[in-house]
Steps between C-alpha positions, in 0.01 A plus 500: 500500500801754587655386160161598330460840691879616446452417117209672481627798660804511265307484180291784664749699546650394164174623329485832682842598380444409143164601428430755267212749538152356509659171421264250690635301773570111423286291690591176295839574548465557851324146514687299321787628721357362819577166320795577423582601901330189574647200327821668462613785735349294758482151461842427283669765743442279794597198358816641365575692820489151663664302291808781507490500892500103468820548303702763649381469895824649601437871268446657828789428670740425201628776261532196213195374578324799454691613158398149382154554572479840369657393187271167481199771497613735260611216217179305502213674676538866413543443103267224550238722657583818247442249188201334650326898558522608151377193396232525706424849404532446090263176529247678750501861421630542184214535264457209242623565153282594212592274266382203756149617409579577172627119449164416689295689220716352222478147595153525533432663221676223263386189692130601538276257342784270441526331842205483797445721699661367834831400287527874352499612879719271608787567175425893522524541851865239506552740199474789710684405791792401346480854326498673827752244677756590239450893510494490904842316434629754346370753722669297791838519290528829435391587840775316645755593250421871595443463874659195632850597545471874624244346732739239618796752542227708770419201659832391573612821689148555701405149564908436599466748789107357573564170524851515693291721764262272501688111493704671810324712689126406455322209745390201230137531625525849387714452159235543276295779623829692479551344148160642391546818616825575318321287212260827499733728404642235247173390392353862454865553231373196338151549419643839331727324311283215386219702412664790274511494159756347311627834337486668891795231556764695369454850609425398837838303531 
C-alpha cells in the first residue's frame, strides 16, 4: 500500500510540473501507476530487499559487504527496474498506433465475404495485434535507446548514496519504507522521463 501511495504521489507531482495550461490531469495515468507501485515498487522491492540482506548479512557491519551489496543493486535491480518502467509506460500509456486500425480496416475490407464471420474476427483482430505488438516494439526501442543510459548514469550516483544509507544505517523492518520514499523522488524523475515525447529527449538532456 506505501509502494502504491509513494508512486502515486510521484507521478502527481510529475504531472504538476509538466503540465501545460488547461492540459487535463491524467487519471489513467495516475491509475495505471498504482499498479505499477503495487506489483513492482512494492512487491518486487521486498523480495529483492530480502534476498540482498540474505546475501550480504554482514553490509552493516562490513565495509565489503556493503560495497558488494550496493553494487549487486545497482547492476541488476536499478537497470532492471529503469527498463521494466518504460516498458511499462510505452505498452500502457502510449497511445496505440494508427496503422493497427488501419491494418484492422484493411484486412477486413479484403477478407469480407470470403471467410465467416467468426474466422474474419479472429484473422483481423491476430492481424491487428501483431500490427500494434510490432509498433509498441519499436516504441519500446527507441525509448530505451534515448533514455536508458542517461537514466542509468542518474541512478547510479542517487541510488549509490540511497541505498548505502540505507543497507547500513536503516533497521531491515524499516528498509523498504525508506526505499520508497527515496523511490519518490526517483520515481517522480521517471514518470517525466517516460512520459515525454520522443523529440523532448534531446533538449531536455
Amino acid at each position: 500500500a506505501s509502494a502504491a501511495v509513494v508512486a502515486v504521489a510521484a507521478d502527481g507531482i510529475a504531472q504538476s510540473l509538466t503540465r501545460k495550461g488547461g492540459e487535463a490531469w491524467d487519471w489513467a495515468r495516475t491509475r495505471w501507476i498504482v499498479v505499477w507501485g503495487v506489483i513492482f515498487s512494492g512487491w518486487a522491492n521486498a523480495l529483492w530487499f530480502d534476498l540482498l540482506s540474505r546475501l550480504f548479512p554482514e553490509a552493516r557491519h562490513s565495509g565489503i559487504a556493503l560495497a558488494q551489496k550496493v553494487l549487486a543493486n545497482q547492476l541488476v535491480m536499478a537497470p532492471a527496474l529503469s527498463a521494466a518502467f518504460f516498458a511499462f509506460t510505452v505498452l500502457t500509456r502510449t497511445p496505440p498506433p494508427a496503422q493497427s486500425s488501419e491494418a484492422f480496416d484493411r484486412f477486413d475490407l479484403e477478407k469480407r465475404g470470403r471467410i465467416g464471420y467468426h474466422e474474419l474476427n479472429v484473422r483481423a483482430l491476430g492481424f491487428a495485434l501483431s500490427v500494434w505488438w510490432a509498433a509498441k516494439w519499436a516504441a519500446l526501442r527507441r525509448k530505451l535507446a534515448a533514455e536508458l543510459l542517461p537514466t542509468l548514469v542518474r541512478g547510479n550516483a542517487y541510488w549509490t548514496v540511497v541505498q548505502t544509507v540505507n543497507f547500513r544505517f536503516v533497521p531491515p523492518q524499516c528498509m523498504v519504507l525508506f526505499g520508497n520514499l527515496a523511490s519518490c523522488v526517483w520515481t517522480t524523475y521517471l514518470c517525466i522521463v517516460a512520459n515525454r515525447a520522443a523529440g523532448d529527449s534531446s533538449r531536455n538532456s
